[in-house]
N, C-alpha and C positions, 0 to 999 in steps of 0.2 A: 260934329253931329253924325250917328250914323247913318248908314248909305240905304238906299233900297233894302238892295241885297242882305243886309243884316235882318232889317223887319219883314221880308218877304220870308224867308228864313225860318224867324219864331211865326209867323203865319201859316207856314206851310203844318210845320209839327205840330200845330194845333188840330190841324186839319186830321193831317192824318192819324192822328190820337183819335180823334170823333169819328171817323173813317172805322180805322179799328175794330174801335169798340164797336159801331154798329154793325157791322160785319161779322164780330166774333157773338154777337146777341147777349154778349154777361161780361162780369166782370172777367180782364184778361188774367186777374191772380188765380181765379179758380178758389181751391180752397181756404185762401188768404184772402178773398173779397172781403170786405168790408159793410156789411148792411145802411142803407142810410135809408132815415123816413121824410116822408115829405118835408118837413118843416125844416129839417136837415137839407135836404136838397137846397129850398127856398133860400134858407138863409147861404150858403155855398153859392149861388147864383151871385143873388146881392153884391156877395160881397166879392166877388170877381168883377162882376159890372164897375163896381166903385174904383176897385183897382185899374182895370182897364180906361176906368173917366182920368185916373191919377197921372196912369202915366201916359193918358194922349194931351189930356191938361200942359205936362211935361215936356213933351218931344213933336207931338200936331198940335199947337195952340191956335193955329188955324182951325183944326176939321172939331174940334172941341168947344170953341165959339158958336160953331155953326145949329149946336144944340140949343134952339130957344129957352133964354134965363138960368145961362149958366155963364155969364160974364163975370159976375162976382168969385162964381166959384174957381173959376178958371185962372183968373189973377192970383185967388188967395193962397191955389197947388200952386202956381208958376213961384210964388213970393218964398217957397222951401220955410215957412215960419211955424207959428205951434199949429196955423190950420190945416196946413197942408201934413204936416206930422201926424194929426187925429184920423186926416182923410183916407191914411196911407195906414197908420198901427190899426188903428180902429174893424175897419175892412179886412186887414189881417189876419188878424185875433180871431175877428169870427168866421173867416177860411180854417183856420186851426179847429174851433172849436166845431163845424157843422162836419170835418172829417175825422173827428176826434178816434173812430172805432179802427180808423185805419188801419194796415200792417205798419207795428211800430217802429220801421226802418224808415217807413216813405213817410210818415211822419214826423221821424227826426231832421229827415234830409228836407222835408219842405219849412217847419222851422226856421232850419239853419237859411234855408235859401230868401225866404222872406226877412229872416234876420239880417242877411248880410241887404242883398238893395235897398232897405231901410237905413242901414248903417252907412254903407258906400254914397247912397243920396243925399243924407241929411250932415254929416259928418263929412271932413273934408279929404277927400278923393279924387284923385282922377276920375273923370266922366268912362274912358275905358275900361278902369274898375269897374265902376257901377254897370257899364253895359254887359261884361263878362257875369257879375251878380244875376243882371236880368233873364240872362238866357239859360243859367243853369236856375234859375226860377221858371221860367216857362218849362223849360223840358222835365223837372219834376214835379209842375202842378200838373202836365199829362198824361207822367206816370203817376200819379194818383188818383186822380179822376178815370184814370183807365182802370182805375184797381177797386171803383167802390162799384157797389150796386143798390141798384133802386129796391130796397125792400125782397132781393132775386127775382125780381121780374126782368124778363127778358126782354130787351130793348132789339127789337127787329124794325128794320126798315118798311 
């Protein structure tokens, strides 16, 4: 199981991606930002939540209980079977899909990165594979997210 220090880690670069960005007021690509509209946004949201329930389902099955009338849910990701597979593609897909305008580099690379901790978790791997998948997942759904924009409105503090 990983240590603190691993999930303090991908916590932190989350942070400081949201840091960033609000700081720098716009997308940090500049002229590579990527426009997204509401509904885009929403759905990008969702489906980060989802992923985030996946993998605390996964690794805090403790602090993921603790969400009233998710014990069903929480067994089904823990059981790695077809629900947990839907919980985890599904969510995906529509990460893919709500960034879809992005620069087509960090699009390939977040693909790939969702591709691989999908593959490394369901398929049989070392768990330090998968955790290696997971962190180059986190660090470029931050450069991504740091690279779209709201419609170009300025997001100021």
């Amino acid at each position: 199981m990983p240590n603190a220090l691993y999930w303090s880690a991908l916590g932190l670069l989350a942070i400081i991606g949201l840091a960033a960005r609000l700081l720098h007021g716009r997308a940090l690509l500049g002229r590579r930002a990527a426009p997204m509209g509401r509904a885009d946004l929403a759905v990008a949201l969702v489906a980060l939540l989802a992923l985030g329930f996946h993998c605390a389902a996964m690794f805090f099955r403790s602090v993921a209980l603790t969400v009233p009338g998710t014990d069903g849910a929480v067994a089904a990701v823990s059981e790695l079977g077809t629900v947990s597979q839907i919980a985890f593609w599904v969510p995906g897909v529509l990460l893919l899909v709500a960034v879809r305008r992005a620069w087509a580099p960090l699009l390939i690379a977040e693909t790939g990165a969702l591709t691989a901790v999908g593959v490394t978790m369901f398929w049989d791997f070392d768990l330090s594979v998968h955790l290696v998948a997971l962190a180059v997942s986190v660090v470029v759904t931050v450069a991504l997210l740091t690279s779209v924009s709201a419609r170009d409105t300025p997001l100021r503090v």
